[in-house]
N, C-alpha and C positions, 0 to 999 in steps of 0.2 A: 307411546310405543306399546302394540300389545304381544302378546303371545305371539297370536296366526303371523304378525310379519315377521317377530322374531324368526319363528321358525322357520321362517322362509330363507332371509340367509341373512347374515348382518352387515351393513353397509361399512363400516371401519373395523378392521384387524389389523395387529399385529403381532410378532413374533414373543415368546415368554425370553425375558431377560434374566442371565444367568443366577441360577438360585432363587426365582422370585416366588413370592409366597403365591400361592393360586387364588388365594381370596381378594388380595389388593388387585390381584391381576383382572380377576372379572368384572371386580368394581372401575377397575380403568377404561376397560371396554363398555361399562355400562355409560360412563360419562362419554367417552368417546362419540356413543350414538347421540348426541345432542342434550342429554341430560345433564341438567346444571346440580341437579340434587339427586342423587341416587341414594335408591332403600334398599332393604334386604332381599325386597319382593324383585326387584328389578337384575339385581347378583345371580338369585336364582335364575329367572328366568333366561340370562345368557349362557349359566352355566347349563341348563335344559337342551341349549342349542348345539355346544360344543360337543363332540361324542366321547372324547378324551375324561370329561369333568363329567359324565353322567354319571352316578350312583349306579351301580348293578345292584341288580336281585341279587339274593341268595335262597337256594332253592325256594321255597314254597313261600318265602317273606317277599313281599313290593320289594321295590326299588324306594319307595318315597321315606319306606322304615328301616332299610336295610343302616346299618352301623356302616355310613361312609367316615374316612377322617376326613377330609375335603370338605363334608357337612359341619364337621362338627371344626374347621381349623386347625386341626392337629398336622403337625408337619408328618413328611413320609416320603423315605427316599424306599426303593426297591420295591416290591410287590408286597410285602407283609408289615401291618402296623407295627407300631411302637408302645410298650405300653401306657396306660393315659397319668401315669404319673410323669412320665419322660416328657412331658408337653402341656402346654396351656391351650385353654378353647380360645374359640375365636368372640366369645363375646368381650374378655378380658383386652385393658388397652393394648394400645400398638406398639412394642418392645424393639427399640433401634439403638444403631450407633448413630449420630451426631454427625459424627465424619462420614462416614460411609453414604449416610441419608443426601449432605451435601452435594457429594459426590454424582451420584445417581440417584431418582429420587423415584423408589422401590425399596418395597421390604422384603427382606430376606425371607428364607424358611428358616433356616437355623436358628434366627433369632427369635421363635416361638417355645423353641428348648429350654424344661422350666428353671437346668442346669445351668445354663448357658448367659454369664451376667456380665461377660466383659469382652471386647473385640479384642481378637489377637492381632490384627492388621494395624489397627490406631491404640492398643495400648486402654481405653477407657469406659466405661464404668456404661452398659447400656440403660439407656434413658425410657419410662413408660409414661409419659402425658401428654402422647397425641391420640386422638381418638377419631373415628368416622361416625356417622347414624347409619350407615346401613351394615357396618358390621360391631360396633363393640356397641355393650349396653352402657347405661347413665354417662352417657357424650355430652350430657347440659350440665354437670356435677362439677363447682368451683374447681378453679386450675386446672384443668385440662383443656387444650390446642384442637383446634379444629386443623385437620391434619389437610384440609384443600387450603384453610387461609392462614397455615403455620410458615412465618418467614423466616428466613435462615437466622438471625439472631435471635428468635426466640427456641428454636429447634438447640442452637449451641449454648444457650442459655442454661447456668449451673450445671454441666455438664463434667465429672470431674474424671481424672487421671488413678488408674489402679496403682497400689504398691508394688515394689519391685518381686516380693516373694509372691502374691497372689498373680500376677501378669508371667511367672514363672510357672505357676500352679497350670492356669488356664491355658497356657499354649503346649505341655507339657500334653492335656487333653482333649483339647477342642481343637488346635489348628492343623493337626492335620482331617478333620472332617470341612473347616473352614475351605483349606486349598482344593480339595478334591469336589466338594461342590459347588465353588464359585469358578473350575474348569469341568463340569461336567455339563455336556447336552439337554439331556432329558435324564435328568435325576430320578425321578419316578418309574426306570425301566432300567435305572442303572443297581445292578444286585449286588456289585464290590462296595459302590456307597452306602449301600442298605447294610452291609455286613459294617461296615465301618460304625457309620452311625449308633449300630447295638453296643457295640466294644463301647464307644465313647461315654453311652449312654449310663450304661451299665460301669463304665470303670468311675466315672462324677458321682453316682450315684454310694456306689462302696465309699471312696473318701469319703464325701461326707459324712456315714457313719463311723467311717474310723474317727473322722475330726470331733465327733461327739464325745465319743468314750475320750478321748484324749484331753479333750476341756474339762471333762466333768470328772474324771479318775485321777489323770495324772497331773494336766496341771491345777484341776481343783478353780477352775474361774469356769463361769457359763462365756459360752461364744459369741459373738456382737453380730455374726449373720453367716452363711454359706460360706461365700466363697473370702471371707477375710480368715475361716476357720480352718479351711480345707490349703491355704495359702500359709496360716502359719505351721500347722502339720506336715508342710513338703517340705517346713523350712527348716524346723525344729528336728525331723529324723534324715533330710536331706534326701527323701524321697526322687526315685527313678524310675516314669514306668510312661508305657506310652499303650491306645488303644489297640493290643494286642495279645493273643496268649503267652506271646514271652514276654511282654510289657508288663503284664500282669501277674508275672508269676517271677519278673524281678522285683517288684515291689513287694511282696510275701516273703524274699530273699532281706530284704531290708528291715523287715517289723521286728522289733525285736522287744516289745512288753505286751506280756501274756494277754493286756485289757485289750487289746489293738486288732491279737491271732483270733482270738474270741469273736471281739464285734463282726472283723472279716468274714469267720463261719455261721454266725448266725444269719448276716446276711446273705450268702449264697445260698445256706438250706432255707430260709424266708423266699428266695428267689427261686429257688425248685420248685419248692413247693407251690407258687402263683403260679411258676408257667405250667405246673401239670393242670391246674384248675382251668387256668385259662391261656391259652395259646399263643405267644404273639413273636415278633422277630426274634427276641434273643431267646424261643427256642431254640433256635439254628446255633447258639451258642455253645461249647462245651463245658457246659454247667456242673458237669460231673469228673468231667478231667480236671477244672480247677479247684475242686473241692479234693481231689487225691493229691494235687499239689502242695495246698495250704497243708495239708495232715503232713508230708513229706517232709516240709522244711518248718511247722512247729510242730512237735507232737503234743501240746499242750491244746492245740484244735482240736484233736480228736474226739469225739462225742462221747462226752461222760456218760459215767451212769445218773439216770433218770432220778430226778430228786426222791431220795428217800426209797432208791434204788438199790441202795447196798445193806446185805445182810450181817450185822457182825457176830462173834465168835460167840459171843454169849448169851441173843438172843433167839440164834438159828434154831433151837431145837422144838423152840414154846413159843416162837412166834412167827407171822411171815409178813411183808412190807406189803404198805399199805399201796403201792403203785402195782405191784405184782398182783394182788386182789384185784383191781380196777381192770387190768390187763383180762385175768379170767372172767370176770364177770360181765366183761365186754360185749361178749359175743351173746348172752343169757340177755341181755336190755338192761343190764344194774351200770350206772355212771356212779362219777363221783356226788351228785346229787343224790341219791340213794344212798350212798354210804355213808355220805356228812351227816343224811339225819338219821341214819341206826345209829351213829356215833351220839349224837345229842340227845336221843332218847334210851343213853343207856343200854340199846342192844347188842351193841358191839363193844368189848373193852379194848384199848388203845392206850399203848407205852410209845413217851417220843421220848428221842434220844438227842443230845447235842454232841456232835463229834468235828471237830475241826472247824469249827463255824457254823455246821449246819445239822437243821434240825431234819429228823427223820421219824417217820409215824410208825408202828409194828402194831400188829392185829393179830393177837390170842389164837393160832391153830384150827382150836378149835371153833371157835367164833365165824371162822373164814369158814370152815367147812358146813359152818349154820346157813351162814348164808349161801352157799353154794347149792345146797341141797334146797333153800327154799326158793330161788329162783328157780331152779327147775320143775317143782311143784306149781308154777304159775306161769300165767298165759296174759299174754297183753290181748286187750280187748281189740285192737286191727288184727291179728292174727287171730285171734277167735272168731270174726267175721269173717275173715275171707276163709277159714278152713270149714263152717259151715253154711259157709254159700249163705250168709244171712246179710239183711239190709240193716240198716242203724236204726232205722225206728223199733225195729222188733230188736233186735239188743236193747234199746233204753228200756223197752217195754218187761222186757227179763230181768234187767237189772232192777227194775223198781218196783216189781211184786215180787219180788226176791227170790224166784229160781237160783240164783247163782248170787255168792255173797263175791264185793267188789272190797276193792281200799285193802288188801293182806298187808301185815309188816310195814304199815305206812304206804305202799304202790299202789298210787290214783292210778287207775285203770288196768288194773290185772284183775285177773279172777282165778280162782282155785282150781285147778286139775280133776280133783278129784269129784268136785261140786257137779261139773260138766258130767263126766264118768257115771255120776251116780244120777244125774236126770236121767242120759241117755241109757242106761242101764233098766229104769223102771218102763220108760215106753216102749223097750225093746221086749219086756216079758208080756206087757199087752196087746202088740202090734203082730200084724197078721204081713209077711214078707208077699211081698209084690213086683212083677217086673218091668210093668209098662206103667207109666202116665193117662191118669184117666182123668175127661171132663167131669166128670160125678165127683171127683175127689177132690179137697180143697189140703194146701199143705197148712201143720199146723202153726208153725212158725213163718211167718209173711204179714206183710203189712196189708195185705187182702183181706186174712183174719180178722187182724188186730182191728180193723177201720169198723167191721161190720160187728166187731165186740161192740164199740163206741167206748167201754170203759176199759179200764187196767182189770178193774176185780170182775167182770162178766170173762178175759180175757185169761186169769188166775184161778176161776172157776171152769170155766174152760179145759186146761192144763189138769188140772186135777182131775177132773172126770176122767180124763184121757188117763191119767197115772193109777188112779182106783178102777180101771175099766166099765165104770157108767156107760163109756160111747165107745165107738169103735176105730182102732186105730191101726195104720195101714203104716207099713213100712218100705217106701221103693228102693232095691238094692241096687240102684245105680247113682242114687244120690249121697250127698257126703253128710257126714254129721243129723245135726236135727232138723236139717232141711229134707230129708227122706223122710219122716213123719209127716202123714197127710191124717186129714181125715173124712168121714162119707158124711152122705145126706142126714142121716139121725145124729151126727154131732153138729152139722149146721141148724136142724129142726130143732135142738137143745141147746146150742145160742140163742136162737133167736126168743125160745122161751125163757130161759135165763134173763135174757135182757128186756124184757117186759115185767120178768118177777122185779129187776132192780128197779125201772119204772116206777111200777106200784107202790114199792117202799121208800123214793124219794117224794114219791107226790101224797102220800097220807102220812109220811111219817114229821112235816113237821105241825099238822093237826093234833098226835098224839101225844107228842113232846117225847120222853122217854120208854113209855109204856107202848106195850103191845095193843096190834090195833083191836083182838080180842077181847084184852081186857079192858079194855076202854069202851068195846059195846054190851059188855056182861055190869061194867059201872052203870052206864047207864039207863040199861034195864031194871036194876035195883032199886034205883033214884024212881 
């Protein structure tokens, strides 16, 4: 079978059977065509043929690179993915129910949801070791079923029955996304399933962090897996909620230990915060209405103050919090790495307090306004290059014949304010103001210079002439910083002399050893 026929049109179709996963689906068709053993190469290349399952571009990116789920296995009902936590790739094994597989012998979508551990129709526990070679990886790896020569007793084989609280948990959340897509059409164009799906996704994914905090706080044992955790959390607070915004805003009616209102809101603002990074279905969620809800019905949700956030009474006057600093100096490039280490070298003094439990850092006033003041006396070296239109080789080259001192207060990569100020200060009372760019004119800063220097010190001698007025030096007033310093032909004719004197003295100077080459020929005139 190659390509060119494929494409031409395929001799066996049929119609997508309700809910069916789109991978097994192509690989069906792939055998269909006559194929006793079908690869990945060959799934492809049906799916090429269908216009439905091609990968679209996205603007300026291929099709072949474009982030399909369909490439990658991931389930996807409506038009907007799901995020890749909500779902398992398609190389991981083939995730079914027993019964259901019986029944019809297709896999599901749903059952790729990495939530999703137990069928609400039959009640039990879904089974992973069947495998294909042309869609899951290590299919030769002991115990695992070749899913063409898997026969019904070994399919139903150790196959076991969920508990009554956990088969309570799971249809509670999954069955109704189960019903709606084992009657829907074309699930992939269906946008009430897609909204569905998010709710579900998104409400499995909250339980089980609630079921965490609840094993490890309250009842103090570690949990034995997902959904036996999440099963006895429904059971133990007799939890009621279904995939909805009132379903989900009954269950916040029901929580009632602080460790539970807690996990719930950190997970939501966890969950703002990805979908602003990264975009996917349960933006379409009201992420922000259920976060006004949980505050509503605990006020114990409501976002505390930031650790080491609160000022108290007796140290407000002489000290300020060590997170308030961090806040200011934000904006200046100082993180809490910067501060950890004034803190360890002593430059900063620091009082912790313990109050209620918890500890809080305070920074001496005045100490805060040391460092206040001396970030703003310094420049980080990407800002110093792009504010003088300078390349990186001519910064390194500055920094290490030491125009400008680097490393201030500890900060790898800032330089002094005032160091800059005071170069460009001394070339300004040499330099002669100019308005146009001229070919005669070479700028003094540029790696054009620097190259035909060949050294740092021909390049540092250089700089200096230009600063003691030896040569002549031009200033274009439409360029920014020290990239407006050029200079003319009698500063290039004094390079290039320069760099013949250094010549001289690296090639006689290790004949003389220390001594001057003069007096080394006045010695030996004597002799």
């Amino acid at each position: 079978m190659t390509e060119a026929t494929l494409r031409m049109h395929l001799p066996v179709r049929r119609p997508m059977l309700p809910d069916e996963w789109p991978e097994t689906y192509l690989l069906s068709l792939a055998r269909a065509q006559g194929l006793r053993r079908a690869w990945g190469y060959d799934v492809e290349l049906i799916r090429s043929v269908l216009p439905w399952e091609r990968p679209m571009s996205t603007g300026n990116q291929p099709a072949s690179e474009s982030a399909s789920p369909y490439l990658q296995g991931r389930p996807q009902y409506g038009a907007n993915p799901l995020p890749s936590w909500a779902s398992i790739v398609r190389a991981m094994p083939l995730r079914y129910c027993p019964h259901c597989l019986l029944e019809q012998r297709y896999f599901r979508t749903r059952w790729r949801f990495s939530g999703f551990h137990a069928c609400t129709f039959h009640g039990c526990y879904l089974k992973s070791d069947l495998v294909d070679q042309a869609l899951t990886a290590n299919y030769n790896r002991e115990g695992r079923l070749k899913f063409a020569d898997a026969t019904d007793e070994q399919i139903l084989n150790a196959a076991l029955c969920c508990l009554p609280h956990e088969l309570h948990a799971t249809k509670m959340v999954w069955q109704p996304l189960e019903l709606m897509a084992q009657r829907a059409e074309s699930p992939r164009e269906n946008e009430a399933l897609g909204e569905l799906a998010s709710w579900t996704v998104m409400l499995w994914r909250l339980l089980e962090e609630i079921s965490r905090i609840h094993h490890k706080k309250v009842i103090g044992q570690p949990t034995t897996g997902l959904l036996p955790g999440v099963g006895r959390l429904s059971r133990d607070l007799g939890i009621v909620t279904a995939p909805s915004l009132d379903g989900v805003q009954a269950m916040f009616a029901g929580l009632r230990e602080n460790a539970h209102l807690l996990a719930a809101r950190r997970f939501i603002d966890g969950l703002i915060g990805q979908e602003g990074k990264t975009p996917t279905a349960l933006s379409a969620l009201p992420l922000e209405v259920l976060r006004e809800r949980l505050m509503c019905f605990a006020p114990v949700a409501t976002p505390r103050t930031p650790h080491g956030g609160m000022a108290f009474r007796d140290l407000r006057e002489h000290a300020v919090n060590k997170s308030v600093l961090l806040e200011d100096l934000a904006p200046l490039g100082g993180g809490p790495e910067l501060v950890n280490r004034w803190i360890r070298c002593k430059l900063i003094t620091t009082v912790k307090v313990i109050r209620e439990g918890m500890a809080f850092t305070f920074i001496e006033r005045e100490h805060a306004r040391q460092a206040r003041r001396a970030l703003l006396s310094l420049i980080h070296a990407r800002d110093f290059v792009a504010q003088h239109d300078l390349d990186w080789c001519t910064y390194k080259a500055i920094r290490d014949i030491g125009l400008i001192n680097t490393g201030a207060l500890g900060l790898r990569g800032y330089l002094h304010r005032k160091d800059i100020a005071a170069l460009i200060a001394q070339l300004e009372l040499m330099s002669a103001p100019v308005h146009e760019a001229s070919s005669l004119r070479w700028p003094l800063f540029c790696e054009t210079t620097l190259h035909c220097a060949e050294q740092r010190a021909t390049f540092l001698a250089l700089v200096r002439a230009a600063i003691q007025g030896r040569i002549r030096v031009y200033r274009e007033l439409s360029r920014p910083g020290l990239s407006a310093f050029s200079i003319g032909v009698d500063g290039i004719v004094w390079m290039a002399r320069r760099r013949r004197a250094f010549f001289y003295e690296r090639k006689w100077r290790p004949a003389v050893g220390q001594r001057g080459l003069f007096d080394a020929q006045e010695e030996g005139a004597a002799a």
